[in-house]
N, C-alpha and C positions, 0 to 999 in steps of 0.2 A: 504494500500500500504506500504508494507517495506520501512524503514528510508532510506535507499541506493537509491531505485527505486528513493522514492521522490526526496531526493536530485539532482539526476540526471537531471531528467524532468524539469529544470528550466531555464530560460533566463539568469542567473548569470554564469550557465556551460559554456554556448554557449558563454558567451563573455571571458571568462577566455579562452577557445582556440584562442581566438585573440589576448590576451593580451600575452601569453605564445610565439604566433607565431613570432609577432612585436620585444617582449623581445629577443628570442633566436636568429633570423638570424644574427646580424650584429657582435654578441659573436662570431657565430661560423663560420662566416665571416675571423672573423679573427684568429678564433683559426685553421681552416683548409683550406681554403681556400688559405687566402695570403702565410701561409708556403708552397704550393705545386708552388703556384704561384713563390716565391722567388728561389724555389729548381731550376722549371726549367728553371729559368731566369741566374742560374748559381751560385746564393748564398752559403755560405757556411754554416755547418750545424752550427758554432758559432752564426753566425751574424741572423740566423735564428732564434736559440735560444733568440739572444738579444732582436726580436723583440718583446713576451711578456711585456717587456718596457714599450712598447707603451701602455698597459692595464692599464696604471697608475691609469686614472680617477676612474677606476672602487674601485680602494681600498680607493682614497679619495671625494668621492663621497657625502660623512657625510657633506664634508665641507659646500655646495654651497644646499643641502637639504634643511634647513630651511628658503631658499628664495621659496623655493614651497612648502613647510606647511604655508607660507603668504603673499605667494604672488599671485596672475594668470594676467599674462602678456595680457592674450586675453580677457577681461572681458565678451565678447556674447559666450564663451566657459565656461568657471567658470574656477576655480583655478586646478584642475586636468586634464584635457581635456586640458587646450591653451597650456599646460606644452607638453603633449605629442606631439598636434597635428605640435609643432614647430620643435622639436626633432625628427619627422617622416619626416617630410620634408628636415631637414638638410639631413639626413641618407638617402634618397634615391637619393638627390644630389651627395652627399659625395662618395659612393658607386661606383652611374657609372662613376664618374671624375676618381675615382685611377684605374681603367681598362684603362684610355685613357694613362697613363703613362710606363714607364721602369724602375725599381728598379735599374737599370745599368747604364745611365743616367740621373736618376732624383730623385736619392736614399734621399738628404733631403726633395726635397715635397713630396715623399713617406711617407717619415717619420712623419713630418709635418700631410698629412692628413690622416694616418693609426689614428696620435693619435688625431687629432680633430673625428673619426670616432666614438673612444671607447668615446670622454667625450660625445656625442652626444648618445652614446648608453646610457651611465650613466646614463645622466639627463631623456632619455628615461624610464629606469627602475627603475629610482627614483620616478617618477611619474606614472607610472604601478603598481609598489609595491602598493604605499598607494591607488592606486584606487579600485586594486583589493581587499585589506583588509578591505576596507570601503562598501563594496558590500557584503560581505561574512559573515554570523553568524558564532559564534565560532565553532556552529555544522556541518558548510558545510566546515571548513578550510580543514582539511585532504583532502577531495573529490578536492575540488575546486583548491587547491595546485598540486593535483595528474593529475588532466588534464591541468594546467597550464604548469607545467613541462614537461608533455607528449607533449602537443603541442611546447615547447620550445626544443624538442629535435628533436619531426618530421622538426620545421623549421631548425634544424643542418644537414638535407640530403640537403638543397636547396644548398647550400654550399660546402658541403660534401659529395654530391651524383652526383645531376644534374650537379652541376658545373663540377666537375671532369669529367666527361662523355663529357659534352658540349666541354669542353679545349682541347680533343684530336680531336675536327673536326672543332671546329670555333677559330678564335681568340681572345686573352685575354679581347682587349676591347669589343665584343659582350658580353663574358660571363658575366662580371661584368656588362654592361647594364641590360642584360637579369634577374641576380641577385637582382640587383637593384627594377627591379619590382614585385619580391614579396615581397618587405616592402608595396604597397597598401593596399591588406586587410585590416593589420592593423591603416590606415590612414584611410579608410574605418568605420572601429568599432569606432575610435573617434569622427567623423563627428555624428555617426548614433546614438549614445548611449547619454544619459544623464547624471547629473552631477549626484554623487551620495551625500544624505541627509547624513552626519557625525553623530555619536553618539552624540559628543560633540561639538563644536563652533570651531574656526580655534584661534592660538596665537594671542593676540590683539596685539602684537609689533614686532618687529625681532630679539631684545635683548630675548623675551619670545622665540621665534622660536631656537633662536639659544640656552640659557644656560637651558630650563628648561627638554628639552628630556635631557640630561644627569642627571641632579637634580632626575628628579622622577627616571627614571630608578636605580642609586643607591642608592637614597632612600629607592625604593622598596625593593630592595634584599639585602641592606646593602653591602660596597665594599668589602668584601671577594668572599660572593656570586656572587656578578656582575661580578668579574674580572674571576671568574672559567668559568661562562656562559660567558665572550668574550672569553678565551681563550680555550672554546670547540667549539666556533665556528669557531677559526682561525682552528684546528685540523682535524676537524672530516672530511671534502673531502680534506684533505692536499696528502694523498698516490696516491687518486683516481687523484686527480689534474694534480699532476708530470707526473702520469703514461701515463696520454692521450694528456702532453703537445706536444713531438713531434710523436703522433699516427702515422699522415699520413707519413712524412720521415720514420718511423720507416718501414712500410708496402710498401713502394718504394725501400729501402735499403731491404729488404727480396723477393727483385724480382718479386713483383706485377704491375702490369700498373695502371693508373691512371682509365681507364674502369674498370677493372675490383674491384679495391679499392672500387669506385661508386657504380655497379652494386650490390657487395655483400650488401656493406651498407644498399645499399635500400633496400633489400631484409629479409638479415641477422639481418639488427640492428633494420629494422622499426616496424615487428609485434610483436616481440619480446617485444619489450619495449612499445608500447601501450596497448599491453594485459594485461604485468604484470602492465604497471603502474597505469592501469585502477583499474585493483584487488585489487593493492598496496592500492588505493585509497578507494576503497569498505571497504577493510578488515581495516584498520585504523578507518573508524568508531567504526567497534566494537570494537577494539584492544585497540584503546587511541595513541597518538602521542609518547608517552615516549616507552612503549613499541615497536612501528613501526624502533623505531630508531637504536633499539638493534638490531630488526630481518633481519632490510633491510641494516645495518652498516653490518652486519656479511658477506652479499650477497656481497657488492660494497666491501668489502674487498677481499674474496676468489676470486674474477672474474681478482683482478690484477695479480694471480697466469696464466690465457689463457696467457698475453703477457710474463711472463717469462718462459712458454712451446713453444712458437712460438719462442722465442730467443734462445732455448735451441736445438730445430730440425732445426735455421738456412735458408739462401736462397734454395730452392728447385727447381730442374726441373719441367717444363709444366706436371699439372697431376692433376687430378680433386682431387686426396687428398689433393693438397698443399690450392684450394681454399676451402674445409669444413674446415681446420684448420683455415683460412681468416675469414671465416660465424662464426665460433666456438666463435674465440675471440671477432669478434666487437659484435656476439647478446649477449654474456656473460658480455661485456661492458656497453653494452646499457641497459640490464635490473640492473644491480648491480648499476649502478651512475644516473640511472633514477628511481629506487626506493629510494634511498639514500639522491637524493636531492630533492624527494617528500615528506619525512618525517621531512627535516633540514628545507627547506622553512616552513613549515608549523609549524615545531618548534619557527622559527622566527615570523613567524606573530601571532603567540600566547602570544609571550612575550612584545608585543610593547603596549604600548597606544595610547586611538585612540585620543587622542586630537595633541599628536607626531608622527602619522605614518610614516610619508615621512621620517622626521631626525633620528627618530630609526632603522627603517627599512635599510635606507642607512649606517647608523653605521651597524649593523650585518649584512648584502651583502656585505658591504666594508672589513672587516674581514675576510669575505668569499672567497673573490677575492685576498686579499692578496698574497696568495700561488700560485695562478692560473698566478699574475703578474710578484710577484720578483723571488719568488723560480723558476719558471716554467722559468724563463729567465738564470738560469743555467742548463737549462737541454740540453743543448746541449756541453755544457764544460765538464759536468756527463759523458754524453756518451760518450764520445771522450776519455776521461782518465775511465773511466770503464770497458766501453764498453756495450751491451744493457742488455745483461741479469744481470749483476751485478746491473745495473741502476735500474731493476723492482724488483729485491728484493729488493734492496733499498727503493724504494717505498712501498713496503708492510710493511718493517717495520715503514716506517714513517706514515703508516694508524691507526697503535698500539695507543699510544695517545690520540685519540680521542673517540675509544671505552671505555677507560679505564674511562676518565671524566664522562663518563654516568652515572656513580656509586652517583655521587655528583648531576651531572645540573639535570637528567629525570630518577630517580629510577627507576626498574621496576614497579614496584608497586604504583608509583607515578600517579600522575591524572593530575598536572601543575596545572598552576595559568589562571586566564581568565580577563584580564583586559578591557575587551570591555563591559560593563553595562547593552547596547540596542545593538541588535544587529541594524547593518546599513540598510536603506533601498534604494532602488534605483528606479526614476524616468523611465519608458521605457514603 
């Protein structure tokens, strides 16, 4: 049986599209979701912009990590499982309460629980990250990363698809109920799965939890090295980031409805990006991860060029060309930033150690999220003083950067380093 086949056929896939699903909703919750919500509640496109803000947790995440590399709150769960299964529960509380509210009326507890939402996601995908790495041999990360991500973008239509659809015939607090309940699955897969057996032993202290993921990591690569690898990881989805911070305003300010926003999504963005991210995922076995990075950076790069052709032809009249231009740019989207960040994930969980997963891990996502948080919180001040298509070239050149560090963090030719020993086994 070919190495791919194999890979495929195993229990570890199947739960990595849980993990991917749980991880992505509540992100893109609020990367789409609540902006559409705020738009028609009468927000402005500033204060919309601001609320990126609210992603804070997600960039400091590192911090409160190495209480779940030693700790587990639920002991008849283990130390990765009571992590999530608490975090799953807050999020689908948290969820359908902000639908019971008014942005216009109750704009601080808005505020308030948009951002307990993202730290609830955080600690959520602080504790996904290192489960999923502690299941995975080095030889399955590519694959395993590739349907992680693919499922963490399929759960971005629940949001971004359904939701928007739902909004134009039921009311906001159904839809956020109704949203609400696809975080179960994923509460589901915690309940059902077992802990998984670590390479190595868990930090015997919290002083070890908290100072020694940094120690080995620049140990290992020496700080010259280490500080290039953080700062290509702040870089490399920096363009893509910006570009998709206000997508949905963007495609409502170009005269699309909120159905029809949805229906393309579904349509346009969903096959699109599990095909290729499936292949993405295939073909990185043979490839090698360094290489993937270059081929699939090139992609998420060129696809930010659809939104500045859609800015460039403007609002258009009712006409079945103006929605393939719609399908064009989001399945262009969907495959360039879903193969992009199936090769980056998987770059990250290549460089951690496994006795550190959770606190490294949360360091390079936090880096990650950076741009998605602060920068993507002026992206609506951009446009305004821009305007949109000056805004996506902007963005394309801010994607430059991170290709170029390639050269240094993942040669082509380079193989990377493999810091996991054994690989992990899992109890099921």
């Amino acid at each position: 049986m070919p190495a791919w086949l194999n890979a495929m056929l195993n229990r570890r896939m199947l739960i990595c599209i849980f993990t991917g699903f749980a991880s992505g909703l509540p992100l893109y919750l609020l990367l789409n979701l609540v902006p559409a919500w705020l738009k028609t509640e009468g927000l402005s496109l500033r204060a919309i912009g601001a609320f990126a803000l609210i992603q804070f947790p997600y960039t400091w995440k590192f911090l409160w990590a190495p209480l779940l590399d030693r700790y587990g709150i639920l002991p008849w769960l283990g130390r990765r499982r009571s992590w999530m299964f608490v975090s799953q529960i807050g999020l689908v509380a948290a969820i359908g309460w902000l639908g019971q509210l008014s942005p216009v009326d109750h704009l601080s507890l808005v505020i308030g629980l948009t951002a307990t939402l993202a730290f609830l996601s955080a600690t959520q995908d602080i504790a996904l990250d290192a489960f999923r790495r502690e299941i995975l041999p080095d030889d399955e990360l590519g694959l395993g990363n590739a349907i992680h991500v693919n499922a963490y973008r399929i759960a971005g239509l629940v949001p971004g698809s359904l939701s928007l659809i739902l909004a134009d015939h039921l009311p906001w607090n159904q839809v956020f109920v109704i949203t609400a309940a696809f975080m179960l699955p994923g509460l589901a897969m915690t309940l059902l799965v077992k802990e998984p057996l670590a390479a190595v032993g868990t930090p015997r202290t919290l002083r070890d939890a908290v100072i020694e993921p940094f120690r080995e990591f620049f140990g290992r690569h020496g700080v010259r090295s280490a500080l290039l690898v953080l700062s290509f990881l702040f870089f490399y989805k920096l363009g893509d980031s910006l570009c998709t911070a206000l997508a949905t305003p963007f495609y409502l300010d170009m005269g699309y409805s909120k159905t029809e926003i949805g229906v393309i999504a579904k349509n346009a963005g969903l096959w699109p990006m599990v095909i290729g991210g499936i292949l993405g995922g295939i073909w990185m076995i043979k490839i090698g991860i360094n290489r993937a990075l270059w081929l699939f950076g090139v992609v998420q790069i060129v696809t930010i060029l659809g939104f500045v052709w859609m800015a460039w032809l403007g609002p258009a009249e009712s006409s079945a060309s103006r929605l393939v231009v719609l399908a064009m740019v989001i399945a262009g989207e969907a495959v360039g930033a879903g193969l992009g960040t199936t090769a980056f994930v998987a770059f990250m969980a290549r460089t951690t150690h496994p006795a550190y997963t959770a606190t490294q891990l949360a360091l390079f996502t936090s880096l990650m999220a950076v741009p998605r948080t602060f920068i993507n919180a002026t992206a609506g001040w951009l446009v305004e003083g821009m305007g949109w298509m000056n805004f996506f070239w902007l963005c394309f050149a801010l994607a430059a950067p991170g290709m170029l560090l390639l050269f240094k963090v993942a040669p082509w030719n380079g193989q990377g380093e493999s810091t996991n020993p054994a690989a992990a086994s899992l109890r099921v």
